[in-house]
C-alpha positions in Angstrom: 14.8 4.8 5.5 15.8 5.3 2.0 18.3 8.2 1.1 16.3 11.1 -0.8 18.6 9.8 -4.2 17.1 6.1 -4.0 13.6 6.6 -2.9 12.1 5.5 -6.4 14.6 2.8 -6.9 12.2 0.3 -5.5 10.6 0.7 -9.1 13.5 -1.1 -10.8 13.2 -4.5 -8.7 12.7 -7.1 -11.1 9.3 -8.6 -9.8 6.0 -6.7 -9.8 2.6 -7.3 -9.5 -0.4 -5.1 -9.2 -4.2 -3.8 -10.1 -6.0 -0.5 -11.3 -9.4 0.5 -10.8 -11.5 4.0 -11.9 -13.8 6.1 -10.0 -16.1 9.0 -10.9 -14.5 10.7 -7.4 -11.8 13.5 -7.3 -8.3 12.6 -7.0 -8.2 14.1 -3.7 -11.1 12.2 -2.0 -9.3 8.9 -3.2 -5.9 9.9 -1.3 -7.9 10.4 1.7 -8.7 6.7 1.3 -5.0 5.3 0.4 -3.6 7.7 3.0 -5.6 6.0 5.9 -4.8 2.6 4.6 -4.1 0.5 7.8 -4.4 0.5 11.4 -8.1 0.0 12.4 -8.8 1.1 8.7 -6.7 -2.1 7.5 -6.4 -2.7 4.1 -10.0 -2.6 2.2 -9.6 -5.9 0.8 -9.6 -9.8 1.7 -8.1 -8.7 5.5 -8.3 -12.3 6.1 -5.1 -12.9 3.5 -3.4 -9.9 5.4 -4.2 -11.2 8.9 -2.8 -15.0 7.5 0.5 -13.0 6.6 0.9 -11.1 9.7 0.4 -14.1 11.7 2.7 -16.5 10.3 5.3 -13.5 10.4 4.2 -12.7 13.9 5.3 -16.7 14.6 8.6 -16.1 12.4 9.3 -13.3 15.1 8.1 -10.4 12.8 6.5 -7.6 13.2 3.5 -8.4 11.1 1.1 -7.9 13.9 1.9 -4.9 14.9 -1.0 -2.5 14.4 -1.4 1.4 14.4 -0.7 4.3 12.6 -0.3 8.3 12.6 -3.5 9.8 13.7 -4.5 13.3 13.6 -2.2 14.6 10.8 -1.1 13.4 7.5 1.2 10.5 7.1 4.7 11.4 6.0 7.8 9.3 5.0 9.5 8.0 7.6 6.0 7.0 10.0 5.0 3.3 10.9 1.8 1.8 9.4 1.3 -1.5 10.8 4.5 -3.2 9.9 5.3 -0.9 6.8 6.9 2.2 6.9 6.9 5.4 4.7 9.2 5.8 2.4 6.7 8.6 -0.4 3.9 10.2 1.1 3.6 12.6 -1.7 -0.6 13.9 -1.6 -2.4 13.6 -3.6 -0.4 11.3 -5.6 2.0 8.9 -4.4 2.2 6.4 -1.2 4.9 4.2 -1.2 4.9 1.4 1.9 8.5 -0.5 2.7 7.2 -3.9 3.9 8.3 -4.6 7.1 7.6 -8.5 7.7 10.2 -11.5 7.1 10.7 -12.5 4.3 14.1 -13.1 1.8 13.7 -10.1 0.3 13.0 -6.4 0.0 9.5 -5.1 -1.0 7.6 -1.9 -1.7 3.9 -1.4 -1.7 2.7 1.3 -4.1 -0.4 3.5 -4.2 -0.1 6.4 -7.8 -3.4 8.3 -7.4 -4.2 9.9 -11.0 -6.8 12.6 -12.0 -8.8 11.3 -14.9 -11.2 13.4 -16.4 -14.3 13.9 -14.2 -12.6 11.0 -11.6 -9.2 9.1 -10.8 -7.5 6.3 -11.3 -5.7 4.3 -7.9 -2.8 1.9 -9.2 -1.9 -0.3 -6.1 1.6 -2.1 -7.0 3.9 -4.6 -5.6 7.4 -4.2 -6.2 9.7 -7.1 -4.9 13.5 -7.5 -4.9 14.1 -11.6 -4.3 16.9 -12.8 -2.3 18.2 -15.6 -3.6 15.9 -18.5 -4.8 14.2 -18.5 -1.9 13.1 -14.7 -2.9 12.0 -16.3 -6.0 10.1 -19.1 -4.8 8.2 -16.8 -2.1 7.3 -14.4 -4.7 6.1 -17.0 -6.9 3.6 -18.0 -3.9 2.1 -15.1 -3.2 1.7 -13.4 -6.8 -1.5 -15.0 -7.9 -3.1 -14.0 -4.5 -1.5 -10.5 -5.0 -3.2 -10.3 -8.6 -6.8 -11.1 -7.3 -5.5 -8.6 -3.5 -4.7 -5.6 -5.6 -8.1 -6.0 -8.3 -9.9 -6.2 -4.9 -7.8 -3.5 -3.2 -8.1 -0.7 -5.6 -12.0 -1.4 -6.2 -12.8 -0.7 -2.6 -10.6 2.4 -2.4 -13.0 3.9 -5.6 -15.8 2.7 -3.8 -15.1 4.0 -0.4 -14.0 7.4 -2.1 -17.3 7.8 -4.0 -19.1 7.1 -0.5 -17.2 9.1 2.1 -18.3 13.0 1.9 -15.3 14.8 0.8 -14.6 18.6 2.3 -12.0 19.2 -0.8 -8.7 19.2 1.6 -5.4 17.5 0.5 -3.3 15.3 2.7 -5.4 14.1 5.4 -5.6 10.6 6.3 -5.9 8.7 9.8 
């Protein structure tokens, strides 16, 4: 786990990919959808892509099939999702996921959450430091699925946010 002093440095790495999407519901209700993000919930969008991943890392002797996550109470930095961890869990407005597989390199999954007028906007990010050229060559593999992923990703967390009743509490998720 990141020290308090680097927890944001994740958004300097040099390679990035990611996807936005709008939604008429509250800010609030669309944290309760990227704050249960995993475990039986998965991940929204094109779980087949995420499955392939965890897999092939599963074969790599990764953790990438490794399922679950905090139930009952909000997530906090520091918890296990799947093969991520924590790093932000700051509700309503910022989850940030340290990817967990194999791979040469460091990455950071990011949710913002945004009020926007009468809704929200979800940004879902990708933030990857490569390791050498191999770093390089991996990321330059998986962006163009990441591009169509995190269009996908964020669409479904609007949608499932303007479907699921919302009680108006802050934090929950699980």
């Amino acid at each position: 786990m990141p020290n308090a002093t680097s927890l944001h440095d994740y958004r300097h790495y040099p390679l990035h990919a990611g996807g936005t999407a709008y939604t008429r519901a509250p800010a609030q209700a669309v944290w309760r959808v990227v704050s249960a993000i995993g475990g039986d919930n998965r991940y929204y969008a094109l779980n087949g892509l995420w499955s392939m991943r965890e897999w092939l890392d599963s074969v790599v002797g990764g953790p990438g099939r490794r399922r679950g996550r905090p139930e009952g109470r909000p997530i906090r930095a520091g918890d296990q999702i799947d093969s991520w961890q924590v790093r932000i869990a700051d509700a309503p407005e910022l989850l940030a996921l340290d990817f967990g597989m194999k791979a040469p390199g460091h990455g950071v999954l990011e949710f913002r959450v945004a009020p926007m007028g009468d809704g929200a906007r979800v940004t879902a990010t990708a933030f990857w430091d490569p390791q050498g050229t191999a770093g390089k060559i991996y990321w330059a593999a998986m962006k163009p699925a990441h591009l169509v992923l995190f269009k996908r990703l964020t669409a479904e967390i609007c949608r499932r946010a303007e479907q699921v009743p919302f009680d108006g509490r802050v934090g929950q998720g699980g």
